[in-house]
N, CA, C and O atoms as a CHARMM CRD file, in Angstrom:
* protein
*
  356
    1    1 UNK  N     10.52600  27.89300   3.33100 PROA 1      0.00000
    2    1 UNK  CA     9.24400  27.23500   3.15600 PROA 1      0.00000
    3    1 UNK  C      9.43000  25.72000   3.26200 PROA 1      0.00000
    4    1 UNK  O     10.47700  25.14300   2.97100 PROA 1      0.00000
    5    2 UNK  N      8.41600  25.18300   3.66600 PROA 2      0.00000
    6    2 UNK  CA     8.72800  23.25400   4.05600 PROA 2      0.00000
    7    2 UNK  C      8.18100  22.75800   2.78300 PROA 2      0.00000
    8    2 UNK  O      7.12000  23.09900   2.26000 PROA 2      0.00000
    9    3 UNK  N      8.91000  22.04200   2.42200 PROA 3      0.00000
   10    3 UNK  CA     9.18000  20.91800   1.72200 PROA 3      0.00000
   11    3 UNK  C      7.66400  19.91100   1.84700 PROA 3      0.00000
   12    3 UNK  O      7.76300  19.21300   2.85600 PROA 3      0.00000
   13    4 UNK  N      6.45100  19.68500   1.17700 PROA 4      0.00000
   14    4 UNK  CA     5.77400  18.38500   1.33600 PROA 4      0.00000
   15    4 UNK  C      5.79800  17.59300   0.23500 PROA 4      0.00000
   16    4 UNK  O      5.12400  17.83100  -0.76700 PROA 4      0.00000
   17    5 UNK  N      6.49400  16.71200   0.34700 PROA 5      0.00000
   18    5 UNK  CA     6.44300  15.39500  -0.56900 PROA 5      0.00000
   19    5 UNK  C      5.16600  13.89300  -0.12300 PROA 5      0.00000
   20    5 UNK  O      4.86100  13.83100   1.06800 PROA 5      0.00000
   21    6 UNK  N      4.67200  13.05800  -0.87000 PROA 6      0.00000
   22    6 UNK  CA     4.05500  12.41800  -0.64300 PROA 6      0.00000
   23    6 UNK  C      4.04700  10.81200  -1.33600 PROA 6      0.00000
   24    6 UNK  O      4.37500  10.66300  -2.51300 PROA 6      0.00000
   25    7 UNK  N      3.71000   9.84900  -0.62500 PROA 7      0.00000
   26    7 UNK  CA     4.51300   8.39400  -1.06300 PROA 7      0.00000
   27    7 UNK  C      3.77300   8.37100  -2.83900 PROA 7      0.00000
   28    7 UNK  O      2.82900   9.02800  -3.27800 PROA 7      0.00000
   29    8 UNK  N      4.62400   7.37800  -3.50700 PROA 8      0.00000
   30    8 UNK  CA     4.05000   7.39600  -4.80700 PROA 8      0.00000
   31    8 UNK  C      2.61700   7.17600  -4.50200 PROA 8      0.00000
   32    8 UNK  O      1.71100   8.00700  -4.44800 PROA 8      0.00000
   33    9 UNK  N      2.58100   5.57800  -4.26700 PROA 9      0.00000
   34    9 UNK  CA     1.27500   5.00700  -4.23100 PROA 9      0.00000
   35    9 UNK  C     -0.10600   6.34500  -4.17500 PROA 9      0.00000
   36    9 UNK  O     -0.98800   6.12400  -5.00500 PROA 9      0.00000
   37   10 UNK  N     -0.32400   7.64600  -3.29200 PROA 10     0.00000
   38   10 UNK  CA    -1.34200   8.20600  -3.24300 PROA 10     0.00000
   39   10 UNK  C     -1.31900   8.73700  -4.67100 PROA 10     0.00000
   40   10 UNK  O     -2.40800   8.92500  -5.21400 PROA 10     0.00000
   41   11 UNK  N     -0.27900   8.97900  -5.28800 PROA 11     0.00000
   42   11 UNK  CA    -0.70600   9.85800  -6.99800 PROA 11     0.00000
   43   11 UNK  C     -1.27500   8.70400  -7.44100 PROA 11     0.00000
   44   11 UNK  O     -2.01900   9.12900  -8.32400 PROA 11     0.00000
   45   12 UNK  N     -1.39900   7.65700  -7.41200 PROA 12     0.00000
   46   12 UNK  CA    -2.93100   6.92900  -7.92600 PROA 12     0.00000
   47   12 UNK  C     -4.13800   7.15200  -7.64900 PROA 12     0.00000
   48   12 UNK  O     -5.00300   6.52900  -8.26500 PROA 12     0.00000
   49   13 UNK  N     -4.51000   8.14200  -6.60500 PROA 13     0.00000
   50   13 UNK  CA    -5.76100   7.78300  -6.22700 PROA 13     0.00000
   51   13 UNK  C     -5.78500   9.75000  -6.53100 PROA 13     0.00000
   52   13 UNK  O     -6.84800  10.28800  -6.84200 PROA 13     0.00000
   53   14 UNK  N     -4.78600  10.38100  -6.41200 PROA 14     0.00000
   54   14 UNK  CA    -5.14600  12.05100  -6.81500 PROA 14     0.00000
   55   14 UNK  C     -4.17500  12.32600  -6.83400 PROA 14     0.00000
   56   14 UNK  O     -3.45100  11.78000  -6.00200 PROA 14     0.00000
   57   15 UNK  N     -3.42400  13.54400  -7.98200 PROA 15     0.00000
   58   15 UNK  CA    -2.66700  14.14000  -8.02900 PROA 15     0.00000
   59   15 UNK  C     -1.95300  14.76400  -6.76700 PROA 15     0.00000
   60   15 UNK  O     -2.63300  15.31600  -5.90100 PROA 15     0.00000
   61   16 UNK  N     -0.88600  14.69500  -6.68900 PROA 16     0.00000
   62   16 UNK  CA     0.05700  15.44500  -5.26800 PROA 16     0.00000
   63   16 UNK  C      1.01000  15.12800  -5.55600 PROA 16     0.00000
   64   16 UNK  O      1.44500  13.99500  -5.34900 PROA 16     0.00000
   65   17 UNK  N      1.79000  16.29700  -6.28000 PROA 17     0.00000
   66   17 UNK  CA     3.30200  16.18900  -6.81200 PROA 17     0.00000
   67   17 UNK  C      3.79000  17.40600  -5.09200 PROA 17     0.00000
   68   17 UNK  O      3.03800  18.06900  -4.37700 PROA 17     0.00000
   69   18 UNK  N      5.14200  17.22800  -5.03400 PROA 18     0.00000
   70   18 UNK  CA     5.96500  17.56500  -4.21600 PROA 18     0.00000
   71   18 UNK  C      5.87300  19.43000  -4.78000 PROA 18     0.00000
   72   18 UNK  O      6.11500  20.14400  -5.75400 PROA 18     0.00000
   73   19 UNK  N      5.36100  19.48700  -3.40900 PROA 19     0.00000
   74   19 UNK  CA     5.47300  21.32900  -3.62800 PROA 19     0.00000
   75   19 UNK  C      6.38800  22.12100  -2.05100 PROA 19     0.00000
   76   19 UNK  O      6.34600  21.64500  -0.91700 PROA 19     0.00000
   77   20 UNK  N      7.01500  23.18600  -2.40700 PROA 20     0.00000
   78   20 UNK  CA     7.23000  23.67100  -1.35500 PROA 20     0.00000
   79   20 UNK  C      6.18900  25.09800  -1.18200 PROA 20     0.00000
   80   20 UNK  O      5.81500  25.96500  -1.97100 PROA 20     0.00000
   81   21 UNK  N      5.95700  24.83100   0.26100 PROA 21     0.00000
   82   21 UNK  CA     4.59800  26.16800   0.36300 PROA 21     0.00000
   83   21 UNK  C      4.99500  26.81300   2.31600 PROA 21     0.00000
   84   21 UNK  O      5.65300  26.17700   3.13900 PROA 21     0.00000
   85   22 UNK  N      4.56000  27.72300   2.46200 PROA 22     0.00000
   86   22 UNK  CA     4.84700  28.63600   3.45600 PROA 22     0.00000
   87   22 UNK  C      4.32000  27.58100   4.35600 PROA 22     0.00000
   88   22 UNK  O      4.05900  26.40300   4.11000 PROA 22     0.00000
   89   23 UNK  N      4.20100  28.40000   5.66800 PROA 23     0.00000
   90   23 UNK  CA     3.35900  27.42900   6.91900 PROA 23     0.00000
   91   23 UNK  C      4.26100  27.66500   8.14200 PROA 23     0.00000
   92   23 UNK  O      5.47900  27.52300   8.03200 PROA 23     0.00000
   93   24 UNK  N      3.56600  28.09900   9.55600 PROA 24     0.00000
   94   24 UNK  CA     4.74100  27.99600  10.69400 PROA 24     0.00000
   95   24 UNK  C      3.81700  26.44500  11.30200 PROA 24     0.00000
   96   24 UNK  O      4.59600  25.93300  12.10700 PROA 24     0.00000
   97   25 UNK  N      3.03100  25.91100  11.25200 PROA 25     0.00000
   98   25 UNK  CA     2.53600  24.24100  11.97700 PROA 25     0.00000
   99   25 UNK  C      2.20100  23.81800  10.71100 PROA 25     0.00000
  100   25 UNK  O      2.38500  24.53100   9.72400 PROA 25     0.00000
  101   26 UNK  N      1.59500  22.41900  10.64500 PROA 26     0.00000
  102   26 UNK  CA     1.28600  21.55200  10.09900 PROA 26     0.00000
  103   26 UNK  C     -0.02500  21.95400   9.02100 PROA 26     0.00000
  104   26 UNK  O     -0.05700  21.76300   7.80500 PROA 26     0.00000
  105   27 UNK  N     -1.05400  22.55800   9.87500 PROA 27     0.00000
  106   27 UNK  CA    -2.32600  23.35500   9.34700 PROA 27     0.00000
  107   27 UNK  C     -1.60800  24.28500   8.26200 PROA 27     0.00000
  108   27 UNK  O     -1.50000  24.10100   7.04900 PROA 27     0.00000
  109   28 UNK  N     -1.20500  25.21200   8.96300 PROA 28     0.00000
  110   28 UNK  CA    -0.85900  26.52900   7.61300 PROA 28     0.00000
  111   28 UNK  C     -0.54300  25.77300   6.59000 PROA 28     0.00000
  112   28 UNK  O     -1.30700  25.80200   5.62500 PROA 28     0.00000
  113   29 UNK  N      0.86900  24.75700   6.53300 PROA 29     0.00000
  114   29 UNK  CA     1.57000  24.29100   5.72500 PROA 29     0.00000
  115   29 UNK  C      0.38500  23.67100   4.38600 PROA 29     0.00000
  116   29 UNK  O      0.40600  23.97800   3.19400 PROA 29     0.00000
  117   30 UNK  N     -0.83700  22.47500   5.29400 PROA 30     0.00000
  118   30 UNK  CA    -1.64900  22.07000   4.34300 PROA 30     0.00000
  119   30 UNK  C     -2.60700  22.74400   3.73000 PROA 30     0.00000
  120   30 UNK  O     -3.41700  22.46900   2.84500 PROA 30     0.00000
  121   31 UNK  N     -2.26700  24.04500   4.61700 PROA 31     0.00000
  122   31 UNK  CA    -3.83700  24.93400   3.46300 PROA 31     0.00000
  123   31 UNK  C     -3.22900  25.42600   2.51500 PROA 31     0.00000
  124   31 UNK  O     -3.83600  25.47600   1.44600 PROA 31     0.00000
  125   32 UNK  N     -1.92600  25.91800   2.57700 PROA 32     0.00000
  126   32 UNK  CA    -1.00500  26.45400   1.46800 PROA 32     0.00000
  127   32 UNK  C     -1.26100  25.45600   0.39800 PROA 32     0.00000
  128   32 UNK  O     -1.90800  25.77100  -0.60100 PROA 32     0.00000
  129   33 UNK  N     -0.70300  24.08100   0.59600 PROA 33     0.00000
  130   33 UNK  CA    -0.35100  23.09500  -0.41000 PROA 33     0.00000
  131   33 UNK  C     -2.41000  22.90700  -1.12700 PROA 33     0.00000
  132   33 UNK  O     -2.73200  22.90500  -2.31500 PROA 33     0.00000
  133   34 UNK  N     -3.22400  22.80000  -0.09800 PROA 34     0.00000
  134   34 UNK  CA    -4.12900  22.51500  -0.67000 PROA 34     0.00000
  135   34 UNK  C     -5.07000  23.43200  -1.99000 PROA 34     0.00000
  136   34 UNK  O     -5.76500  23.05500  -2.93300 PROA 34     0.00000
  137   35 UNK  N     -4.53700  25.17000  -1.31100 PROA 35     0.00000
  138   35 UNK  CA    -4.54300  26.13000  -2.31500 PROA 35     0.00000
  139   35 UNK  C     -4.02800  25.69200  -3.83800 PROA 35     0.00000
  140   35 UNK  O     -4.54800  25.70700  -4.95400 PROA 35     0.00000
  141   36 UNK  N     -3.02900  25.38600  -3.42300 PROA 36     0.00000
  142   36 UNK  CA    -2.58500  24.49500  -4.89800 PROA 36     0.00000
  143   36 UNK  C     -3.50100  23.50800  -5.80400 PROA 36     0.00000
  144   36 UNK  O     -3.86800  23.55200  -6.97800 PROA 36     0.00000
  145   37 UNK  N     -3.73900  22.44900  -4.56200 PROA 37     0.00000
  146   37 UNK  CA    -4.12600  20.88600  -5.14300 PROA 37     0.00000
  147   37 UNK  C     -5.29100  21.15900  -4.27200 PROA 37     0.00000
  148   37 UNK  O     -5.02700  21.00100  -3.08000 PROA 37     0.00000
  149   38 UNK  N     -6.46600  21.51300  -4.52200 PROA 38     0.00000
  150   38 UNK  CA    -7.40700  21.30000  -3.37000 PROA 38     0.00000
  151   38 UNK  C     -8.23600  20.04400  -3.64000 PROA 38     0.00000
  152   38 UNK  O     -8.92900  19.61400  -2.71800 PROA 38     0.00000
  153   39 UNK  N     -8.22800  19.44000  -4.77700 PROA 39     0.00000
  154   39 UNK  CA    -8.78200  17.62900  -4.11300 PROA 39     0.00000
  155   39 UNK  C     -7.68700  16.96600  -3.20700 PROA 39     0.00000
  156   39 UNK  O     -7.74700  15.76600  -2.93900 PROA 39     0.00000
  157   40 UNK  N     -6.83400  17.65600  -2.81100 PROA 40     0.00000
  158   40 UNK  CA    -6.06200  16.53100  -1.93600 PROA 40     0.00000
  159   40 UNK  C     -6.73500  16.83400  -0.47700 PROA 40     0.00000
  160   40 UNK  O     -6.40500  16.05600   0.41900 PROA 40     0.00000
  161   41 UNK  N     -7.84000  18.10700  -0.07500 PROA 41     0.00000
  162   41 UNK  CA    -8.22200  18.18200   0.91200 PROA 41     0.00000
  163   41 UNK  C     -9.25300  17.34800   1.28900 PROA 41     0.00000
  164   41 UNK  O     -9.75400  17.37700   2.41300 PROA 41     0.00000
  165   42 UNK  N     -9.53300  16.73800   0.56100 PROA 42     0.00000
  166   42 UNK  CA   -10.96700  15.57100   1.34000 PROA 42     0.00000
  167   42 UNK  C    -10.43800  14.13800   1.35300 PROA 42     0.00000
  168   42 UNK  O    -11.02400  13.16200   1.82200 PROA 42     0.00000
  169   43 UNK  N     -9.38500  14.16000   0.83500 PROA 43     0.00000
  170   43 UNK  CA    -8.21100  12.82500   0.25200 PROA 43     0.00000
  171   43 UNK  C     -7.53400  12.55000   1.76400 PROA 43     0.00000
  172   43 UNK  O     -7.19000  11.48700   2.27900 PROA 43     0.00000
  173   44 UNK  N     -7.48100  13.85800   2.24900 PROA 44     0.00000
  174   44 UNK  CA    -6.57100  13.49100   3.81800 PROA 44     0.00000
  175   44 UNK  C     -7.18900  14.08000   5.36100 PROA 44     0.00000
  176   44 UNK  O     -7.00300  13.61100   6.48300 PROA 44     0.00000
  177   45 UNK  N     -7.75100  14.92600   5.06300 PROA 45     0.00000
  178   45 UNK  CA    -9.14200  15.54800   5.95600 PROA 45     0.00000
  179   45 UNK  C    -10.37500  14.95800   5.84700 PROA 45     0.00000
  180   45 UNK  O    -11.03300  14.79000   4.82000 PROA 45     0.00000
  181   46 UNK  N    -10.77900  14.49900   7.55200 PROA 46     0.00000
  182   46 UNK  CA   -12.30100  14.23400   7.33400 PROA 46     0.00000
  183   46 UNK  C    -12.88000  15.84800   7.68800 PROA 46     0.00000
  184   46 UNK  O    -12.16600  16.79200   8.02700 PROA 46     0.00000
  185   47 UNK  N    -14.36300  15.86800   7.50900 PROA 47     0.00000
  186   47 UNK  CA   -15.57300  16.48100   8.21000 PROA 47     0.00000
  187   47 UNK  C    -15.09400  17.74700   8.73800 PROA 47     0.00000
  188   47 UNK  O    -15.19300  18.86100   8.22300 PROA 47     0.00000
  189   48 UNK  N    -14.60000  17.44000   9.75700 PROA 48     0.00000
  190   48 UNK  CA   -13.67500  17.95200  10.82300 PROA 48     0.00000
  191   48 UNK  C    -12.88000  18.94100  11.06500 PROA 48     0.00000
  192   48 UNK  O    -12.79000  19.85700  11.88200 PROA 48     0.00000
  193   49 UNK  N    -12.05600  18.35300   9.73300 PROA 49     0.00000
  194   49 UNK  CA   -10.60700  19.32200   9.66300 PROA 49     0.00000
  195   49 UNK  C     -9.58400  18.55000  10.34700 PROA 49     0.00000
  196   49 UNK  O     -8.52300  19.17100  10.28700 PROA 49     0.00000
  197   50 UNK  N     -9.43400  17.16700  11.13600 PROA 50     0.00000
  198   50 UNK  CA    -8.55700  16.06600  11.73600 PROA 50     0.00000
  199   50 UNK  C     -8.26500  15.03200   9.79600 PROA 50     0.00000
  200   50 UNK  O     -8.89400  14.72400   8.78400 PROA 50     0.00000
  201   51 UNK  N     -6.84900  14.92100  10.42600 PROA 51     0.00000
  202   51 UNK  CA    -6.54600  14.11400   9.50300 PROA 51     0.00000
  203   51 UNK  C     -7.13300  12.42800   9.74200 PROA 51     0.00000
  204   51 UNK  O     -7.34300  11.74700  10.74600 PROA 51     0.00000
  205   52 UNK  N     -7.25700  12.19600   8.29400 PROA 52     0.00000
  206   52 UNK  CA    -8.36200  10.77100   8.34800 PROA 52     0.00000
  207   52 UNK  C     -7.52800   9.82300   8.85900 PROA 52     0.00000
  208   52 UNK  O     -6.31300  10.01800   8.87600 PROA 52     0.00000
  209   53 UNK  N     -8.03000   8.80200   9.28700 PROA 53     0.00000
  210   53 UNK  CA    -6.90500   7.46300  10.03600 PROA 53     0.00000
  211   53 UNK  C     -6.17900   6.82600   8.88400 PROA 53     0.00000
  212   53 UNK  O     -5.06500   6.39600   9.18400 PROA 53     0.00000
  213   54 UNK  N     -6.48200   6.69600   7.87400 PROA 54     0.00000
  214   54 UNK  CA    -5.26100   6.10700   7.05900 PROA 54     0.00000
  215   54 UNK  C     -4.03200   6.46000   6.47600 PROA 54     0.00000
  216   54 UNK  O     -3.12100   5.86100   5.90500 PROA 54     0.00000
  217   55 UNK  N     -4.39600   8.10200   6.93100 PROA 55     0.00000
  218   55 UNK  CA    -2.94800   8.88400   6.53000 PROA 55     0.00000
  219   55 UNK  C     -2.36000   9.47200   7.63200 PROA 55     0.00000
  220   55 UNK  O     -2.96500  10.02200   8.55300 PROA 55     0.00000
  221   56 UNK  N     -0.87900   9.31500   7.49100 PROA 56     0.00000
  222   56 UNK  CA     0.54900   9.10900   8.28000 PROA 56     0.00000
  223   56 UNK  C      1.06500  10.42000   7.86500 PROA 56     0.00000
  224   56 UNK  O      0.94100  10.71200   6.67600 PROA 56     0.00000
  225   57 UNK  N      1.57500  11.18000   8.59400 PROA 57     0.00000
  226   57 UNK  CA     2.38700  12.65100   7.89100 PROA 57     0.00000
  227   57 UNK  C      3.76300  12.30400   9.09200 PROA 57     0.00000
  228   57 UNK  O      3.58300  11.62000  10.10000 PROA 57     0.00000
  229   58 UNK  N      4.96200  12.86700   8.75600 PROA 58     0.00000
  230   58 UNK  CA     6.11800  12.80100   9.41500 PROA 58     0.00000
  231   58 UNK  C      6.45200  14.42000   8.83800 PROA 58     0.00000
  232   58 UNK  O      6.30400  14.78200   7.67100 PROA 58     0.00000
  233   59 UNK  N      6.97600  15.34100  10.07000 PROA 59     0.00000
  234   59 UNK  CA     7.62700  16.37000  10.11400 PROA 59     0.00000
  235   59 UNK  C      8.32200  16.37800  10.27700 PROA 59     0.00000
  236   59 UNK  O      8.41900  16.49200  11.49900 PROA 59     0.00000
  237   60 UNK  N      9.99600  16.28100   9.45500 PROA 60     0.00000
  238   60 UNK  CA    10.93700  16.10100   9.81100 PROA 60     0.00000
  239   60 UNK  C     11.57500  14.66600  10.23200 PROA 60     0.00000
  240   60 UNK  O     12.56200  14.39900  10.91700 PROA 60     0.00000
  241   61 UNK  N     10.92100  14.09800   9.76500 PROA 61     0.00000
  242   61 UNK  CA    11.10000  12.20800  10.29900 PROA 61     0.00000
  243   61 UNK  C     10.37300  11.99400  11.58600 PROA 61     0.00000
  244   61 UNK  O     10.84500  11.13500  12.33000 PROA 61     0.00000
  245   62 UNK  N      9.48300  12.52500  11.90500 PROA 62     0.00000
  246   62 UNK  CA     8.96900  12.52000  13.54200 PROA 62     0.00000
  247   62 UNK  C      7.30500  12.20200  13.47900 PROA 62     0.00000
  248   62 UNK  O      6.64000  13.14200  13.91500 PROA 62     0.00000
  249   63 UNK  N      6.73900  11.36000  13.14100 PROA 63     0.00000
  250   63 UNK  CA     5.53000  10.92900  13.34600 PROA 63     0.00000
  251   63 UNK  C      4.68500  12.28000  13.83000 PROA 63     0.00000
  252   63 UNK  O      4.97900  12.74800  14.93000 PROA 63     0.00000
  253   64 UNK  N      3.73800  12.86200  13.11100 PROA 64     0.00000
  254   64 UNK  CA     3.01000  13.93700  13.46500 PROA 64     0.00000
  255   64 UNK  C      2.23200  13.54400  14.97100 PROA 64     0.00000
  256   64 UNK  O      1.95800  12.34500  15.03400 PROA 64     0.00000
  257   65 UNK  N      1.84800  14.31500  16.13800 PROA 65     0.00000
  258   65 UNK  CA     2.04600  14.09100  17.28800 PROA 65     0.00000
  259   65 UNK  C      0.40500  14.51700  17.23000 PROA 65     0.00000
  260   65 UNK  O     -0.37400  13.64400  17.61200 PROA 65     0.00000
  261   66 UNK  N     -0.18300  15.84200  16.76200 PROA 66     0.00000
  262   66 UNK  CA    -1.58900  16.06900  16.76200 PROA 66     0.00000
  263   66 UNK  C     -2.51600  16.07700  15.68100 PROA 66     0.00000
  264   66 UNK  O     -2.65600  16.98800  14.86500 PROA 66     0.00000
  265   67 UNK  N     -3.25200  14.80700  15.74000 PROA 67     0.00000
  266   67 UNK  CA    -4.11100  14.48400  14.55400 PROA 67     0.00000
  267   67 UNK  C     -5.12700  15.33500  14.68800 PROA 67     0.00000
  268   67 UNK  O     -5.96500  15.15700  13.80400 PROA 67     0.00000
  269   68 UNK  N     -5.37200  16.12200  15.37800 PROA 68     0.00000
  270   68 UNK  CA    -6.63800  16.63400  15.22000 PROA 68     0.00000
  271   68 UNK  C     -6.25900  18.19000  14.90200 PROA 68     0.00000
  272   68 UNK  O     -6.16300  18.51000  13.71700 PROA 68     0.00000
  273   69 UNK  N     -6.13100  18.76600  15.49900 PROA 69     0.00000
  274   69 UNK  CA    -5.50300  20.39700  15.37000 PROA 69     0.00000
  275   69 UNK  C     -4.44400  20.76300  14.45000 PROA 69     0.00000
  276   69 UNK  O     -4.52000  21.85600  13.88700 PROA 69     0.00000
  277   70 UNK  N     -3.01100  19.62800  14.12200 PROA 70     0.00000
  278   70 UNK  CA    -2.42700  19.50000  13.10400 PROA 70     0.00000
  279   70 UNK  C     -1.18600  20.36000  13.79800 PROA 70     0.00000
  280   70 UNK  O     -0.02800  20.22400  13.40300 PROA 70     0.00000
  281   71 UNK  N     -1.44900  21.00100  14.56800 PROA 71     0.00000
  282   71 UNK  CA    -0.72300  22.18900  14.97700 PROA 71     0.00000
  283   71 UNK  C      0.96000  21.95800  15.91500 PROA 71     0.00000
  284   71 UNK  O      1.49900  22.63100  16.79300 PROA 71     0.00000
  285   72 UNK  N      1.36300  20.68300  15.19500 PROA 72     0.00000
  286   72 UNK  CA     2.88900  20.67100  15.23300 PROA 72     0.00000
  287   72 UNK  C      3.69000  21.63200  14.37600 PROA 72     0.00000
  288   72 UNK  O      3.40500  22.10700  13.27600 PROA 72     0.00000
  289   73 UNK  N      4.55800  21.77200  14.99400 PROA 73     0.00000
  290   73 UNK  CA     5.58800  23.21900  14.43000 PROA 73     0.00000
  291   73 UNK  C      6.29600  22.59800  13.12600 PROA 73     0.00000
  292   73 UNK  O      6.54500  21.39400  13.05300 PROA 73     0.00000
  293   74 UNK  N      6.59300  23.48900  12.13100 PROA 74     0.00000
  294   74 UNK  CA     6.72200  23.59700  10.96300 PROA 74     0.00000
  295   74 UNK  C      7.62800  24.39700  10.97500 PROA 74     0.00000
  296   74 UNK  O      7.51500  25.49300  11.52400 PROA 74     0.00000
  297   75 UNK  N      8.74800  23.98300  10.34300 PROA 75     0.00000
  298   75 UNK  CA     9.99300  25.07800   9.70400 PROA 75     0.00000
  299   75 UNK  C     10.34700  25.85800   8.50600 PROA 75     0.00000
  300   75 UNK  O      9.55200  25.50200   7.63700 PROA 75     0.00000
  301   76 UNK  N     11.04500  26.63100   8.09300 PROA 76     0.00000
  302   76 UNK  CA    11.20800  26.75600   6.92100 PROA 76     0.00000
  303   76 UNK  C     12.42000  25.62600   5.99500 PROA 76     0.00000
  304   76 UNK  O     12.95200  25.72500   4.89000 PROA 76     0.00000
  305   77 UNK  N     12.47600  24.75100   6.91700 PROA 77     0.00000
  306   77 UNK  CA    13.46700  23.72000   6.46200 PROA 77     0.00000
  307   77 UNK  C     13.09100  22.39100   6.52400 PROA 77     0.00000
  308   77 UNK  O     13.77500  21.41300   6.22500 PROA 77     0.00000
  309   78 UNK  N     12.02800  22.42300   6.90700 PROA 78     0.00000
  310   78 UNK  CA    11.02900  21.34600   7.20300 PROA 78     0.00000
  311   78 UNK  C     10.29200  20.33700   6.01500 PROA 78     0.00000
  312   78 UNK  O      9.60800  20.57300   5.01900 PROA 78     0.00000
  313   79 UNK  N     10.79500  19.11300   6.65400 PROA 79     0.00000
  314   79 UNK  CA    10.36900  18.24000   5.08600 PROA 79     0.00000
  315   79 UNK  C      8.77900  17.65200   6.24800 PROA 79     0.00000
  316   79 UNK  O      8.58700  17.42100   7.44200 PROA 79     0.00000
  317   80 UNK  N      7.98600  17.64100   4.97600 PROA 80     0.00000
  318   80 UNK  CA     6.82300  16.90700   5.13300 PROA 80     0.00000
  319   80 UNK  C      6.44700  15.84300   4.50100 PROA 80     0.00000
  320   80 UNK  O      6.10000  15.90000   3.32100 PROA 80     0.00000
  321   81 UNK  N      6.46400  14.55200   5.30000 PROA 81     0.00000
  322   81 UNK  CA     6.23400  13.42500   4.34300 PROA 81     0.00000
  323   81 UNK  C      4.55600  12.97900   4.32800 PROA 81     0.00000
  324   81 UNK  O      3.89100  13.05400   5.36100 PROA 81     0.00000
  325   82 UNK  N      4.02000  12.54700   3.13800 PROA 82     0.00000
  326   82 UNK  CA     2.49700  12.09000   3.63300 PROA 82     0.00000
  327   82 UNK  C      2.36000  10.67500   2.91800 PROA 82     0.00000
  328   82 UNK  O      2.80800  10.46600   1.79100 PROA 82     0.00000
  329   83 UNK  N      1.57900   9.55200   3.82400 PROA 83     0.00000
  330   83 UNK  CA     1.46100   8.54500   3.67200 PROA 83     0.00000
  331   83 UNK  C      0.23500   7.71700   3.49500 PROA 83     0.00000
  332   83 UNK  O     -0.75700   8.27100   3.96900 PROA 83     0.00000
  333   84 UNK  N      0.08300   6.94000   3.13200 PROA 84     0.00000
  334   84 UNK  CA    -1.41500   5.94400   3.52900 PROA 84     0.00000
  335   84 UNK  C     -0.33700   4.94100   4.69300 PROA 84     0.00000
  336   84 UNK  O      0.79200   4.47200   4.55300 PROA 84     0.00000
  337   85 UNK  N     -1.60000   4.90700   6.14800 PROA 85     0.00000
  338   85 UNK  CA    -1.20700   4.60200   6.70000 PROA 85     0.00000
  339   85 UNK  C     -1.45100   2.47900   6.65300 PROA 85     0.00000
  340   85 UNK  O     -2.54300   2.00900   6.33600 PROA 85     0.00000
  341   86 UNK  N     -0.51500   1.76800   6.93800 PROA 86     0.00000
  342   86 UNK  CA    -0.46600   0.56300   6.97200 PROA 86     0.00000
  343   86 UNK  C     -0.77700  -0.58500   7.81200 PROA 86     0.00000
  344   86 UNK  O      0.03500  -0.82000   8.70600 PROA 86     0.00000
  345   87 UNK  N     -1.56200  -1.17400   7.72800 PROA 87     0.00000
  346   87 UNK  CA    -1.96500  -1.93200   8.59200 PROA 87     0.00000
  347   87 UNK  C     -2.41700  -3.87400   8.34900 PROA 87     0.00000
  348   87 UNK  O     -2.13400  -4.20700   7.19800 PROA 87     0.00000
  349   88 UNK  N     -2.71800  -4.47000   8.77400 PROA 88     0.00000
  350   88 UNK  CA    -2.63300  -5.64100   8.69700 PROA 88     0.00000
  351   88 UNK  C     -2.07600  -6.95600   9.17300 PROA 88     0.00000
  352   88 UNK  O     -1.46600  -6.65400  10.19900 PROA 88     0.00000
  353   89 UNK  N     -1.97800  -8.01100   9.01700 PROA 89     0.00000
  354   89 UNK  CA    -1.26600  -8.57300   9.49800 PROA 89     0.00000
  355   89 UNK  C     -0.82400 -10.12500   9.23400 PROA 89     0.00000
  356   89 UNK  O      0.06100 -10.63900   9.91700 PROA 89     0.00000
């Protein structure tokens, strides 16, 4: 099962402690975790079901590739990182 951990800073704004949950892509993985924590689903999903622009996920250290479908491959060894994404200048 993959590994999702998430930067401190978001447990200020909602609970999301580090869980490991089933998943073969990115989708399965977050409905699992959200079964858990389901305010973290409007926290990182718009409308849609696409992840919102300020959050960053890395699979495996690899910048998630499809924001909208989510549907990058997922391992059972697979770390998931989630972020607020950064910007400014």
């Amino acid at each position: 099962m993959a590994r999702v951990s998430f930067t401190p800073n978001l447990d200020r704004h909602v609970h999301c402690p580090s869980e490991t949950v089933p998943g073969a892509n990115l989708r399965a993985v977050l409905e699992s975790y959200f079964a858990l924590h389901p305010a973290l689903r409007s926290y990182l999903l718009d409308e849609q079901g696409a992840l919102r622009k300020h959050v960053v996920i890395f699979v495996d250290g690899r910048q998630l590739a499809d924001r909208g479908g989510l549907l990058d491959a997922v391992s059972d060894t697979s770390e998931v990182f989630v972020m607020q994404a950064l910007s400014g200048g």
